[in-house]
MARBA-3410 file (N, C-alpha, C, O; in Angstrom, 1 decimal):
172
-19.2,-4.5,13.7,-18.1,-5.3,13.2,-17.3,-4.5,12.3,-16.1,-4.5,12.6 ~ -17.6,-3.9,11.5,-17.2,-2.5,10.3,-16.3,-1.9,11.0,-15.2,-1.8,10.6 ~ -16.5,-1.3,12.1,-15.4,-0.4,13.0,-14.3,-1.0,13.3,-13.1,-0.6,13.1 ~ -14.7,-2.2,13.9,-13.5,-3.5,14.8,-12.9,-3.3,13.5,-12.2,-2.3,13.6 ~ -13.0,-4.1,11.9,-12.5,-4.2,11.3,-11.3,-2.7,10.8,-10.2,-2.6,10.5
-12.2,-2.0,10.9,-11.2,-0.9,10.8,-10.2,-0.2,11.1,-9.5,0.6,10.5 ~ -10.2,-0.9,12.6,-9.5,-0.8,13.5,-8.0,-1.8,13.6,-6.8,-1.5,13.8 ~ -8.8,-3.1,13.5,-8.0,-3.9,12.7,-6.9,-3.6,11.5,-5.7,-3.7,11.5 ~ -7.7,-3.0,10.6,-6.6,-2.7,9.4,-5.6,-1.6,9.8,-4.4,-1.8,9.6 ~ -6.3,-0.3,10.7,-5.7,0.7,11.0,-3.9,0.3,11.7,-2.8,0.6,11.3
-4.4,-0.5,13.0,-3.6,-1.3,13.7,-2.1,-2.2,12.2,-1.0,-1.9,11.9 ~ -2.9,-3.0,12.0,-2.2,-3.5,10.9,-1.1,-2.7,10.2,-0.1,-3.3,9.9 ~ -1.3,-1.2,9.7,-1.2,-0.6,8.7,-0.3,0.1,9.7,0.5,0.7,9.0 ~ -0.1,0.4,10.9,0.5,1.0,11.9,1.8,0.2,11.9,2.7,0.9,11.4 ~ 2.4,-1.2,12.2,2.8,-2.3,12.2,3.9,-2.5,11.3,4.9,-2.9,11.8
3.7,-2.2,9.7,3.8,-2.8,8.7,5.3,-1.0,8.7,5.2,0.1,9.2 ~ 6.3,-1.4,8.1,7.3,-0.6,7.4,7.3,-0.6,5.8,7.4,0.5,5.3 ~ 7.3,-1.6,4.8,6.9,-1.5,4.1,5.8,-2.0,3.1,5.1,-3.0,3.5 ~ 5.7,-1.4,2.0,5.1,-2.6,0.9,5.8,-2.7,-0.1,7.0,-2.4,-0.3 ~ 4.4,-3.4,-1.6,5.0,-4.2,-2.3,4.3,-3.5,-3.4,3.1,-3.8,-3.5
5.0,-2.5,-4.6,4.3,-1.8,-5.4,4.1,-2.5,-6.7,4.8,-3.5,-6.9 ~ 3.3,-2.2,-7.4,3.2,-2.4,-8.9,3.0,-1.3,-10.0,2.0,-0.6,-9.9 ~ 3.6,-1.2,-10.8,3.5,0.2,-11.0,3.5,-0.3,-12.5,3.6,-1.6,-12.6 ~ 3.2,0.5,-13.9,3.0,0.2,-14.9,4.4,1.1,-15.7,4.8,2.2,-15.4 ~ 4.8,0.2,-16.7,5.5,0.9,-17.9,5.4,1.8,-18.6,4.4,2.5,-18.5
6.3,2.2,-19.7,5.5,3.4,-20.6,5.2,2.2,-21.5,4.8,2.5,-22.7 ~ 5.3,1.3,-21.4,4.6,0.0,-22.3,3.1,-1.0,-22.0,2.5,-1.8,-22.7 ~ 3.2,-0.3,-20.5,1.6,-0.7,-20.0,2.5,-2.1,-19.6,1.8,-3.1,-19.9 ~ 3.4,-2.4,-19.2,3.7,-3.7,-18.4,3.7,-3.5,-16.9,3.9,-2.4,-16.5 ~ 3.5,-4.5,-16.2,3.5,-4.6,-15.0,5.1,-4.1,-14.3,5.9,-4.5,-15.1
5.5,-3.6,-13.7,6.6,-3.3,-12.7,6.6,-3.9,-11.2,5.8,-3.3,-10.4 ~ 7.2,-5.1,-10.6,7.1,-5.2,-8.7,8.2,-4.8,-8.3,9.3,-4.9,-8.8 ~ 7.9,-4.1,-7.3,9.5,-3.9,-6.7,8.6,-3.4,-5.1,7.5,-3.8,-4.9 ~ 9.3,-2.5,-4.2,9.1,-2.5,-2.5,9.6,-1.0,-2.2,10.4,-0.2,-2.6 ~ 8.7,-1.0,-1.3,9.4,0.8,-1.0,8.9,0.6,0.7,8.0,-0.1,1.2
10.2,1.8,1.3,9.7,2.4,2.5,8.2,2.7,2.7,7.7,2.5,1.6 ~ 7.4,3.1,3.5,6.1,3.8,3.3,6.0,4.6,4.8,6.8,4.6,5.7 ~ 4.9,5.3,4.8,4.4,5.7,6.4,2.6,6.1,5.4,2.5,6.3,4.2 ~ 1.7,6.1,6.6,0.5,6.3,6.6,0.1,7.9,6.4,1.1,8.6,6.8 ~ -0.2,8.2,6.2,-0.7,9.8,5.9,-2.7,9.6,6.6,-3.4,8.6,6.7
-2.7,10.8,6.8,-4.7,11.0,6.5,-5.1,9.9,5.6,-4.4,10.3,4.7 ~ -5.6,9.1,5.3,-6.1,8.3,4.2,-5.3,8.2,3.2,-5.8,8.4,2.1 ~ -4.2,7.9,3.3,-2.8,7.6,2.4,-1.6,7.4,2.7,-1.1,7.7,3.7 ~ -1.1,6.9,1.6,0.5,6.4,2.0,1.3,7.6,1.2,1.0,8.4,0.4 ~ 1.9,7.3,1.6,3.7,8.3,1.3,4.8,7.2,1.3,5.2,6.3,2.1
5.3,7.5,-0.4,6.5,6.8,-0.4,7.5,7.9,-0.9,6.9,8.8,-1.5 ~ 8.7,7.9,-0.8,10.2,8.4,-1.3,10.5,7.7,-2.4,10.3,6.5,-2.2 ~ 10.9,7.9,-3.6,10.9,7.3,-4.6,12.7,7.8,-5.8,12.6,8.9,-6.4 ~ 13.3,7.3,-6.0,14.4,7.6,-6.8,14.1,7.8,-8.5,13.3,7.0,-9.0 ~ 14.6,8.5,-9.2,14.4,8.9,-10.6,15.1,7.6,-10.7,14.6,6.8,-11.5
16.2,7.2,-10.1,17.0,6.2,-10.5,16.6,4.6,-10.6,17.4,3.8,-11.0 ~ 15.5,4.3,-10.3,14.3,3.4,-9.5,13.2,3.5,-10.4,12.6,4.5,-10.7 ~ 12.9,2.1,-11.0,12.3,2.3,-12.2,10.6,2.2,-11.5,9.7,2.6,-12.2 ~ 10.5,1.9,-10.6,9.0,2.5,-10.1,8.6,3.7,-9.7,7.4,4.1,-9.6 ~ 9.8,4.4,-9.7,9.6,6.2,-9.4,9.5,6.6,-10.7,8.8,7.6,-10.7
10.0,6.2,-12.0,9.8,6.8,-13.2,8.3,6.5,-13.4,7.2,7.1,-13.6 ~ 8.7,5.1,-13.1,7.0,4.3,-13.8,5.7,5.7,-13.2,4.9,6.4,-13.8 ~ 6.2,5.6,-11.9,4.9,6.6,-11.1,4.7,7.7,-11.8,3.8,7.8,-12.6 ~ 5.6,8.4,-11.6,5.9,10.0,-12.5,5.0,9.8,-14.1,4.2,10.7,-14.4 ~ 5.1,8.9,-14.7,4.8,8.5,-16.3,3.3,8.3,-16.1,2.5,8.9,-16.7
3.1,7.4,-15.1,1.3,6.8,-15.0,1.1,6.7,-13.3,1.8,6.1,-12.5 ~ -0.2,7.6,-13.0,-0.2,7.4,-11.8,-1.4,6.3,-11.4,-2.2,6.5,-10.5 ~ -1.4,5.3,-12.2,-2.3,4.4,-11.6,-1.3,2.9,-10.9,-0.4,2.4,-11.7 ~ -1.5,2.5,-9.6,-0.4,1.5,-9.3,-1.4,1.0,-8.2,-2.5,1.5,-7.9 ~ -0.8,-0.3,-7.6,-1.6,-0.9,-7.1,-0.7,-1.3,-5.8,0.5,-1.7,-6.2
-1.0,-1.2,-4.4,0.1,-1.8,-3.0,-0.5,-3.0,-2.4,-1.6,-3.1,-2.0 ~ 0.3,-3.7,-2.2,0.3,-4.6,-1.2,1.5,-4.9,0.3,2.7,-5.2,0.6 ~ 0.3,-4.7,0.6,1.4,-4.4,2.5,0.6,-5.9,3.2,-0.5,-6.2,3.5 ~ 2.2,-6.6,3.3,1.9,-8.1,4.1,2.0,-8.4,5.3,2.4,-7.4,5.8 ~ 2.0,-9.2,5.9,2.6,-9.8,7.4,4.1,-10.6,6.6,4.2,-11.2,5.6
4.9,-10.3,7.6,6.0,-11.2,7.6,6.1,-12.6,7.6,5.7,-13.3,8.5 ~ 6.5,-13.1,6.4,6.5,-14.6,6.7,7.0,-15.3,7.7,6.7,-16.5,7.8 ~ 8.0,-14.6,8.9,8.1,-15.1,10.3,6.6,-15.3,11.3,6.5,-15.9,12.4 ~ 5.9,-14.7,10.9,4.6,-13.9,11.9,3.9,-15.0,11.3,3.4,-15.7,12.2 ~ 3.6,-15.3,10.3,2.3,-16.0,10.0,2.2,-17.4,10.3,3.0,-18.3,10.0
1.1,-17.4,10.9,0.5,-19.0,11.6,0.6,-19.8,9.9,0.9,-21.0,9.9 ~ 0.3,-19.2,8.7,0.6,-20.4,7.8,0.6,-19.6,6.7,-0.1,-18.6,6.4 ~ 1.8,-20.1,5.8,2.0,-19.3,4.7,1.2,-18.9,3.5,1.4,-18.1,2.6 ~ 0.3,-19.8,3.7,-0.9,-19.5,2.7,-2.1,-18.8,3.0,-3.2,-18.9,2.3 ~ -1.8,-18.2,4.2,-2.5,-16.8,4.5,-2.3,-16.2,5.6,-2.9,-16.4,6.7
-1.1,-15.2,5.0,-0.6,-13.8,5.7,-1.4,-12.8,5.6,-1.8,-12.2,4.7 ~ -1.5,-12.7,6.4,-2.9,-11.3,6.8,-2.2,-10.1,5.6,-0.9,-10.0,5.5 ~ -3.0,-9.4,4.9,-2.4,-8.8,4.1,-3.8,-7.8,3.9,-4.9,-8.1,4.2 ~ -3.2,-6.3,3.0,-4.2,-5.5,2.3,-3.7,-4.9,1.4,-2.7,-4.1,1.5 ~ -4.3,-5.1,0.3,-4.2,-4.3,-1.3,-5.0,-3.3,-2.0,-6.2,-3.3,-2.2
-4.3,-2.5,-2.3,-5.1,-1.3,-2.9,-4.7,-0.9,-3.9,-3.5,-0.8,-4.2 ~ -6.0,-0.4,-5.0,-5.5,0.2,-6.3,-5.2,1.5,-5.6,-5.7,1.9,-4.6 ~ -4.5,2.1,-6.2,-4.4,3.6,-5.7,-3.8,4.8,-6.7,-3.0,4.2,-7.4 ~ -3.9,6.1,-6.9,-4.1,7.2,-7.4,-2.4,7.4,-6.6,-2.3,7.2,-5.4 ~ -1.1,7.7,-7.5,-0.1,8.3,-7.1,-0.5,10.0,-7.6,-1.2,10.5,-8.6
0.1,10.5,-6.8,0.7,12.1,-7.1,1.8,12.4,-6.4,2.0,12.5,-5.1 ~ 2.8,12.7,-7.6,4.1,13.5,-7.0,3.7,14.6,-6.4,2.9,15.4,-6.8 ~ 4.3,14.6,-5.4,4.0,16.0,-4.4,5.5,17.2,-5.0,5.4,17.5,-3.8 ~ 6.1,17.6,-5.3,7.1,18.4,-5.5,7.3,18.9,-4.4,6.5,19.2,-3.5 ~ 8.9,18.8,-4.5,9.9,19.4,-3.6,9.5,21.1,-3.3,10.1,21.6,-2.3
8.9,21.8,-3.7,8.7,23.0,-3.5,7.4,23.2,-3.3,7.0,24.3,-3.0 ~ 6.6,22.0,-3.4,5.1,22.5,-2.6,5.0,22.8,-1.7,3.9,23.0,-1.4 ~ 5.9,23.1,-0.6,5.6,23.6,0.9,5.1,22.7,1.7,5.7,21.6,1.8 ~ 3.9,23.1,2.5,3.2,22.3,3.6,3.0,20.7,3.1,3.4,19.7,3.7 ~ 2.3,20.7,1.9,2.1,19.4,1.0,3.2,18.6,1.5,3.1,17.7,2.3
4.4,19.1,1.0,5.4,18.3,0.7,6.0,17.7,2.1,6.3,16.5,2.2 ~ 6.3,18.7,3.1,6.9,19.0,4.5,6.0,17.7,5.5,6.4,17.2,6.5 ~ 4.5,17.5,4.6,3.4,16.8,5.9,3.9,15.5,5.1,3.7,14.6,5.9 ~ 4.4,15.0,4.2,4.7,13.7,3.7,5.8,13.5,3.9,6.1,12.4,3.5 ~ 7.1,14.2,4.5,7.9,13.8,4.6,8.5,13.9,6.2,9.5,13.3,6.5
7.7,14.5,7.1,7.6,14.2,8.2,7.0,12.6,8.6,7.4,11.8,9.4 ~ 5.9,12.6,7.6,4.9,11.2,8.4,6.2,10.4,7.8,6.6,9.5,8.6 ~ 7.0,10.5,6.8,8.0,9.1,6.6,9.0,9.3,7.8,9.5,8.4,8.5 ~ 9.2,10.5,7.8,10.4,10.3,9.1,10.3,9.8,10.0,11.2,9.2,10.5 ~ 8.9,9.9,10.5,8.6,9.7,11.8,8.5,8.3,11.6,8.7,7.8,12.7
8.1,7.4,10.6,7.9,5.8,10.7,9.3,5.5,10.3,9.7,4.5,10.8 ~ 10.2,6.1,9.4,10.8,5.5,9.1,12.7,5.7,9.9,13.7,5.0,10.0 ~ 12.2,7.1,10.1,13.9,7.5,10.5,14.1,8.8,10.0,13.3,9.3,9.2 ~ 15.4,9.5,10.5,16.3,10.5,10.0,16.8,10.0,9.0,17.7,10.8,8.7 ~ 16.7,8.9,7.9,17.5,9.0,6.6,16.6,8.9,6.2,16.8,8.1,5.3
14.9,9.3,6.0,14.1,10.1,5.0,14.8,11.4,4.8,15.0,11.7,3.6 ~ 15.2,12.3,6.1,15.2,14.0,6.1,16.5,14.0,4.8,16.4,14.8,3.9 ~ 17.1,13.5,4.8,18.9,13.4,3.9,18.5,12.9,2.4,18.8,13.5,1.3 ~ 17.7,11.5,2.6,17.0,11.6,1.3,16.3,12.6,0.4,16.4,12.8,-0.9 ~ 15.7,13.0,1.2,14.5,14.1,0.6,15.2,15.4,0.0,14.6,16.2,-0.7
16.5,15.4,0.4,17.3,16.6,0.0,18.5,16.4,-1.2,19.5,17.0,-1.5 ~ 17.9,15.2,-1.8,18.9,14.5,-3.3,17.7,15.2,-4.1,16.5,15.3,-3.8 ~ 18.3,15.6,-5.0,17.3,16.0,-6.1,16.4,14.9,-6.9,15.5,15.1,-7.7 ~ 16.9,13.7,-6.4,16.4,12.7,-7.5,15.5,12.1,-7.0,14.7,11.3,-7.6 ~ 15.5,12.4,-5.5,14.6,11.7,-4.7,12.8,12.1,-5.3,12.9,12.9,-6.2
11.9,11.8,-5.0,10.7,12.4,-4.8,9.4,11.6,-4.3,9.1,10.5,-4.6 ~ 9.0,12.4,-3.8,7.6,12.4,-2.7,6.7,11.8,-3.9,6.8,12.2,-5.0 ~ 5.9,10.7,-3.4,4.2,10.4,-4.0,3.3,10.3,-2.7,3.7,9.9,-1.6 ~ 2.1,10.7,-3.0,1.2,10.7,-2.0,0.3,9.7,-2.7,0.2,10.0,-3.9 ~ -0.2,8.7,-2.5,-0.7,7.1,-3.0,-2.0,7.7,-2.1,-2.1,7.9,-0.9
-3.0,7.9,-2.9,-4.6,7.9,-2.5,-5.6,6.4,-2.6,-6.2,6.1,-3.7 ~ -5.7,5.8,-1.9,-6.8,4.6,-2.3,-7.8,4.9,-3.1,-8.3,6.0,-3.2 ~ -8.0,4.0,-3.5,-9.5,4.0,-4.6,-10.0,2.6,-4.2,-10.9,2.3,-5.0 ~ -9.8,1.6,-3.1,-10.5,0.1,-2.6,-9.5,-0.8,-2.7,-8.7,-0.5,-3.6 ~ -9.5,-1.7,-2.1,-8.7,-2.5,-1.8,-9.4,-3.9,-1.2,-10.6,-4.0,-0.9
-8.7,-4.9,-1.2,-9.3,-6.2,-0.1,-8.1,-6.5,1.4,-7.0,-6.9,1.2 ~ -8.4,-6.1,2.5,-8.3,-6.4,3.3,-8.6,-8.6,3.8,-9.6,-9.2,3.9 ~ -7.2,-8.9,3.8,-7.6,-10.4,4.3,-6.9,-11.0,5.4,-5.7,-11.0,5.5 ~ -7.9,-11.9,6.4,-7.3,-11.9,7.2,-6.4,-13.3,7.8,-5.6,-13.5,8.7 ~ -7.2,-14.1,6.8,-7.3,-15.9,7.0,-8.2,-16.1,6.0,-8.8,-15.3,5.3
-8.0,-17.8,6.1,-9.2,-18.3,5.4,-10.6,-18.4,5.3,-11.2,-19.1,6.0 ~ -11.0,-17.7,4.5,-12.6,-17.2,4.8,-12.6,-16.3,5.6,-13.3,-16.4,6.6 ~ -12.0,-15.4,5.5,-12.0,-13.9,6.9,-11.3,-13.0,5.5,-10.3,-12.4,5.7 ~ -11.9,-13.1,4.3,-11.8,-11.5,3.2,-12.6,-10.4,3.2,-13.8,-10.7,3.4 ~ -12.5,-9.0,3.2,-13.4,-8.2,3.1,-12.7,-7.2,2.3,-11.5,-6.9,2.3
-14.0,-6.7,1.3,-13.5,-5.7,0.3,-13.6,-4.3,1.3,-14.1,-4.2,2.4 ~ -12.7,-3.3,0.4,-12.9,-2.3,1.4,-13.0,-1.2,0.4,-12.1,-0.8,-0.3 ~ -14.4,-0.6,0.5,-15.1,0.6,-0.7,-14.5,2.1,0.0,-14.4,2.4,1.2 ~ -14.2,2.6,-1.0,-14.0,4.2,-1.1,-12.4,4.6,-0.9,-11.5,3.8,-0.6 ~ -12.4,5.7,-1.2,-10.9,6.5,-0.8,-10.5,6.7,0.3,-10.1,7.9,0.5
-10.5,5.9,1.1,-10.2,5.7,2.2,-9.2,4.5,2.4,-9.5,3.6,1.5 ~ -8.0,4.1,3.2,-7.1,3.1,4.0,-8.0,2.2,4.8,-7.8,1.0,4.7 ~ -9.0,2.5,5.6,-9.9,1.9,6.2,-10.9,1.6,5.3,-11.1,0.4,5.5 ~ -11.9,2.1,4.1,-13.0,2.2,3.7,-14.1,3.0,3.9,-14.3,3.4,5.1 ~ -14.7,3.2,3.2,-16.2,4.0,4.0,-17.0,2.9,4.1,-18.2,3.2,4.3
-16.7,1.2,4.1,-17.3,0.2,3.8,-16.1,-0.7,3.9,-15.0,-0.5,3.6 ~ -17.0,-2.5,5.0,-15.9,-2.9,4.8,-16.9,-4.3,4.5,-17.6,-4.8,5.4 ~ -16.8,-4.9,3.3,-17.8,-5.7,3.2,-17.2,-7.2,3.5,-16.3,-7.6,2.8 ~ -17.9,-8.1,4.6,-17.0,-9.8,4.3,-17.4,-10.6,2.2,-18.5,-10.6,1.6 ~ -16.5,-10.9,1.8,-16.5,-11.9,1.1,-17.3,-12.9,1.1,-17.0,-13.9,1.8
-18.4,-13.0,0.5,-18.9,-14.7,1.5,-18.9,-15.9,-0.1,-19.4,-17.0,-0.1 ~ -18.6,-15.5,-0.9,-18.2,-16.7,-2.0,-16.6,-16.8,-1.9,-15.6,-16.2,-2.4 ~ -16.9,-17.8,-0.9,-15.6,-18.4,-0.2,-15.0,-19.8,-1.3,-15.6,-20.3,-2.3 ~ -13.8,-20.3,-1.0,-13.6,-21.3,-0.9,-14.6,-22.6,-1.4,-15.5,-23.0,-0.7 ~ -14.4,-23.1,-2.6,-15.4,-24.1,-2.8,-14.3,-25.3,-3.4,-13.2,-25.2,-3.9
-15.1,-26.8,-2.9,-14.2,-27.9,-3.3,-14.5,-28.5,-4.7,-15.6,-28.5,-5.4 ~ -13.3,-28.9,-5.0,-13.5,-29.6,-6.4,-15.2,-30.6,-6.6,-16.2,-30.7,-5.8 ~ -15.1,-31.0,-7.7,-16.4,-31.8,-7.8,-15.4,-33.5,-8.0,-14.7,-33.9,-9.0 ~ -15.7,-34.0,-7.1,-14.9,-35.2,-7.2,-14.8,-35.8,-8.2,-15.8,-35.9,-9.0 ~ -13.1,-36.3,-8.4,-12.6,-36.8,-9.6,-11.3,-37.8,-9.7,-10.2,-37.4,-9.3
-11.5,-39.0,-10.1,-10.7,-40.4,-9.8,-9.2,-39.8,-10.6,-9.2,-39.1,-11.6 ~ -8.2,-40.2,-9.9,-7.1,-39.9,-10.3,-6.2,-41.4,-10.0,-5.0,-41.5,-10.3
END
């Protein structure tokens, strides 16, 4: 079942153009905002603007957290869009790292288009390579599973089973 599911996410994660970042302040506040993405080896790649206060945030603190959803057109019911979240480990890749840099901005081209290559050549632009550290994978109700390790897939994909529990009846 571990594999299916992995396959599952893989698929999923194939699908999806963007997510939904959270990134922290130099005040330790929360930041949301959305970025392009593409998949890497066991990671995401985003393009990020100096001008874009989640590209500073990144640069400042590389601890941030993604969530990549299903479209609210797609989903059988709005209160559970198949979705997966991850804490994750940013690192600016620099424009002069070479291969580093060249393998993250290809995997965005190729999901996203020829206006990564144009982007990539503003100075203001820059590369993060977003490493997982676990995430929850969900699929419906009662269908959660955590997902252990540095890995997009997991080295582990465990079901949730403290599910859903009902009130203790109460006269209103």
């Amino acid at each position: 079942m571990e594999n299916r599911l992995a396959d599952e996410l893989e698929e999923f994660l194939m699908t999806r153009r963007t997510l939904h970042l959270s990134t922290l302040d130099q005040d330790g506040h929360p930041y949301a905002s959305y970025a392009p993405f593409a998949k890497g080896d066991d990671c995401l790649y985003v393009l990020l603007s100096d001008i874009a206060v989640h590209g500073v945030n990144l640069k400042n603190n590389p601890k941030a957290a993604v969530l990549i959803v299903e479209d609210e057109s797609e989903a059988q019911t709005i209160f559970a869009r198949i979705r997966v979240n991850y804490q994750v480990q940013a690192q600016h890749i620099p424009f002069d790292a070479g291969a580093e840099y060249d393998e993250g901005i290809d995997c965005l081209q190729k999901k996203q288009g020829d206006r990564v290559l144009n982007l990539s050549q503003l100075s203001d632009f820059n590369l993060f390579k977003l490493t997982p550290l676990g995430g929850r994978f969900v699929k419906d109700f009662g269908r959660a599973y955590t997902i252990a390790g540095q890995s997009l897939t997991g080295e582990s994909i465990e079901h949730l089973r403290d599910g859903h529990k009902p009130r203790a009846s109460v006269s209103r």
